[in-house]
TORPA-899690 format. One record per residue (C-alpha): residue in one letter; x, y, z. Coordinates in steps of 0.25 Angstrom, whole numbers, plus 2048, in hexadecimal, padded with zeros to 3 digits. Layout:
// residues N
AXYZ...
// end
This chain:
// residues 139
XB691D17CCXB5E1CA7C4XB4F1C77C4XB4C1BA7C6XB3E1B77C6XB321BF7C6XB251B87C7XB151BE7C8XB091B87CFXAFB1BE7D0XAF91B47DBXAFF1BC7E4XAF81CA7E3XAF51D07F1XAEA1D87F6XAEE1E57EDXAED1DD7E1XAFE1DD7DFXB031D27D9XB0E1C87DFXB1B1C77D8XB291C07DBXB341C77D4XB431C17D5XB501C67D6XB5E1BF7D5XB6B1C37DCXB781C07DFXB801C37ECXB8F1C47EDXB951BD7F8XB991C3804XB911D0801XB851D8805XB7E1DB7FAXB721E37F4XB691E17E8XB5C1EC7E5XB501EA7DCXB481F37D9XB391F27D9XB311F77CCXB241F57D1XB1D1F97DFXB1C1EB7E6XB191E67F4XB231DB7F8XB1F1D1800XB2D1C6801XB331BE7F7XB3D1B37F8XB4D1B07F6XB561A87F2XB631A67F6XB7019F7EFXB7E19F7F8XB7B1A5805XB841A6812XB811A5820XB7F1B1824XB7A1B9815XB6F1C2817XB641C780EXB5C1D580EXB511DC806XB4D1E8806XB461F37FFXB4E1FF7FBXB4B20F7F5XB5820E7ECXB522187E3XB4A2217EFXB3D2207E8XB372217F6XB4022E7F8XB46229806XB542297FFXB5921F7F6XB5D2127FDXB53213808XB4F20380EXB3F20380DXB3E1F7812XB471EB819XB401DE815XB4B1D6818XB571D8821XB641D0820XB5C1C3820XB651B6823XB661AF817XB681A0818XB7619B815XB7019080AXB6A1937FDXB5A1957FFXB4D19D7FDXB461A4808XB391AC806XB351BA80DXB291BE80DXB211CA816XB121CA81BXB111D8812XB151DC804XB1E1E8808XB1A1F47FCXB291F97F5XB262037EAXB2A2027DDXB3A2087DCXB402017EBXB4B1F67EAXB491E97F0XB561E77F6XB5D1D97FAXB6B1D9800XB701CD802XB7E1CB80CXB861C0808XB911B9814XB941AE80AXBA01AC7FFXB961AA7F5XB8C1B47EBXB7E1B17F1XB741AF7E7XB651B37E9XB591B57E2XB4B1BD7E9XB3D1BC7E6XB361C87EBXB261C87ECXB1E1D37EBXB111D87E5XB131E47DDXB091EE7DDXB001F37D0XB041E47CA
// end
């Protein structure tokens, strides 16, 4: 895993006065596999979407994100779901982009792991890259 990009505007603040953010992430999926990648957050954010890109997908692969309690700093037990953002999403079988976005900006504390799993039906590693958005608080 790699960052990619990480890019700052001020001409997205919100009404609390955060500041809008696009932060990128690389991966590669084996083929054939279900398979998991977690980042942690170092600042309290509100995501509100992102986009991603996709490289060698397969009719019938299947993307998922999520925001995990690896490390139980919510003290629900460690690996606790906090949120289901997406759920095994179709993913087009041809290389392509696709942007989500929500109406709100969900809160996720400082510490939780965004999670993308990504399954793979095909014969070749899948690559992709996501951009997250978000407005991180205090900034």
């Amino acid at each position: 895993m790699s960052v990619i990009s990480s890019v700052s505007t001020r001409a997205w603040a919100n009404s609390q006065g955060s500041e809008a953010r696009f932060q990128g992430y690389g991966y590669t999926f084996p083929a054939g596999a279900t398979t998991s990648f977690d980042q942690v957050l170092s600042s309290t954010v509100r995501l509100q979407g992102g986009y991603y890109w996709v490289k060698n997908p397969a009719l019938g692969d299947k993307v998922s994100l999520k925001v995990v309690d690896v490390d139980d700093i919510l003290g629900g037990g460690a690996g606790v779901v906090v949120s289901d953002y997406v759920t095994d999403m179709p993913v087009a079988p041809w290389d392509h982009q696709q942007e989500l976005e929500s109406p709100t900006a969900g809160l996720i504390p400082a510490g939780l792991y965004l999670r993308i799993t990504y399954t793979s039906t095909g014969a070749d590693a899948v690559d992709l890259g996501v951009t997250y958005r978000w407005f991180v608080e205090g900034a």
